[in-house]
Kinemage of the C-alpha trace (Angstrom):
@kinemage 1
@onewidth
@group {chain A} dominant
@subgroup {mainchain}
@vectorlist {calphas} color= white
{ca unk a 1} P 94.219 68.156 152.108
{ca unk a 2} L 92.313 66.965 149.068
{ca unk a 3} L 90.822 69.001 146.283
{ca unk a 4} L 87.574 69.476 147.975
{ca unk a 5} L 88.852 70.840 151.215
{ca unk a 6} L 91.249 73.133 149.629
{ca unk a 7} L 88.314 74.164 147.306
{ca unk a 8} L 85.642 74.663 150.618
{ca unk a 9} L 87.863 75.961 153.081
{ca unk a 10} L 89.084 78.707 150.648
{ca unk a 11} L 85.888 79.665 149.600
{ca unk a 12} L 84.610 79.814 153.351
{ca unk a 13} L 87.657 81.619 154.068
{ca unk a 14} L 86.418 84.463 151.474
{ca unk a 15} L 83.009 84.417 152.492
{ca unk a 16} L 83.885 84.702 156.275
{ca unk a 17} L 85.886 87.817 155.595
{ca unk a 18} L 83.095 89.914 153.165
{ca unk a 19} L 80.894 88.904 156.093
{ca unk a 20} L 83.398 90.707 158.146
{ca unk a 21} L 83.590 93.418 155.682
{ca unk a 22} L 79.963 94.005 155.461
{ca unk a 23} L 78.836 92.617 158.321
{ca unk a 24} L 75.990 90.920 156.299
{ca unk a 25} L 75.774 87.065 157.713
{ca unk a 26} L 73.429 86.402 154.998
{ca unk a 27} L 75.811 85.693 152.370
{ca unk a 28} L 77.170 82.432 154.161
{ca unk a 29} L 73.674 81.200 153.406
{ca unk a 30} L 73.396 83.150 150.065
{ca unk a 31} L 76.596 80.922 148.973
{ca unk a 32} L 75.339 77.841 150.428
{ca unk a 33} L 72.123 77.662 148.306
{ca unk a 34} L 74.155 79.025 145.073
{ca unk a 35} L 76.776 75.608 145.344
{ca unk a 36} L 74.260 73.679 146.505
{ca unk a 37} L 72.317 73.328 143.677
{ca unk a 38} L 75.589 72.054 141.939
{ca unk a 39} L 76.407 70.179 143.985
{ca unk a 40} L 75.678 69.008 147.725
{ca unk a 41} L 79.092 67.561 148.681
{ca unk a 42} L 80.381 71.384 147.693
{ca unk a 43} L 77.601 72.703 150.008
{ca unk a 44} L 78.448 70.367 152.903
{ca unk a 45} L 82.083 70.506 153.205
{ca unk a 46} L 81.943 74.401 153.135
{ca unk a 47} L 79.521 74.693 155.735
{ca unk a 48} L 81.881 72.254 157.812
{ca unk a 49} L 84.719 74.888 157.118
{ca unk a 50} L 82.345 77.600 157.659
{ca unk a 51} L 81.952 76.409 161.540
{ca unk a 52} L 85.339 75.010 162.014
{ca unk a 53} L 86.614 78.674 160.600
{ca unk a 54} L 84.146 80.386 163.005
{ca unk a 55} L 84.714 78.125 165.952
{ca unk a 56} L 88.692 78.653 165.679
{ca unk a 57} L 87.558 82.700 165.978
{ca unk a 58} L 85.883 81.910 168.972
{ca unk a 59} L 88.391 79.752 170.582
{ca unk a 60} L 91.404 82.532 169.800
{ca unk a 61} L 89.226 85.230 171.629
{ca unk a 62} L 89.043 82.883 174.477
{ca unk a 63} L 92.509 82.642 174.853
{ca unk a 64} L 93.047 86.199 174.323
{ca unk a 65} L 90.887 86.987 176.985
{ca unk a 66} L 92.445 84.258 179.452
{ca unk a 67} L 95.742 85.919 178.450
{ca unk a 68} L 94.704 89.396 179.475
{ca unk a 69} L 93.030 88.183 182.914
{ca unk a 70} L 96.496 86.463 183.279
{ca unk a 71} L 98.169 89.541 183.020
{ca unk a 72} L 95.937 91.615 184.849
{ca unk a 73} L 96.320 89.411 188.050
C-alpha cells in the first residue's frame, strides 16, 4: 500500500468510527471539504476508502445474518 492509501484509509478509518461515536454523518463530508482544499487526490482516495470501509460493514452484516438464518434452520 503506498503512502496515500495508508494516509486515506487511516484517516477514513477515524472518521468512520467518531461517526459511530456520535452518530453525526456530517463529518465524513466536514473532512472531505477540509482536505480538499489541499489537495484533491487526498479528498478522492479517502472518499474511495470511505465507501470501500462502509461497504465491507455492509457486506459483514450480510453474512452475519446468512449465518444466523443458517443456524436457525
Amino acid at each position: 500500500m503506498d503512502l496515500l492509501e495508508q494516509v486515506s484509509d487511516k484517516l477514513a478509518q477515524e472518521v468512520l468510527e467518531a461517526v459511530r461515536i456520535t452518530g453525526n454523518d456530517a463529518l465524513v463530508d466536514e473532512v472531505k471539504k477540509t482536505i480538499g482544499a489541499s489537495s484533491t487526490t487526498l479528498e478522492e482516495a479517502f472518499m474511495t476508502a470511505v465507501r470501500i470501509r462502509r461497504a465491507e460493514a455492509r457486506g459483514r452484516d450480510t453474512l452475519r445474518q446468512l449465518l444466523r438464518a443458517e443456524q436457525t434452520d
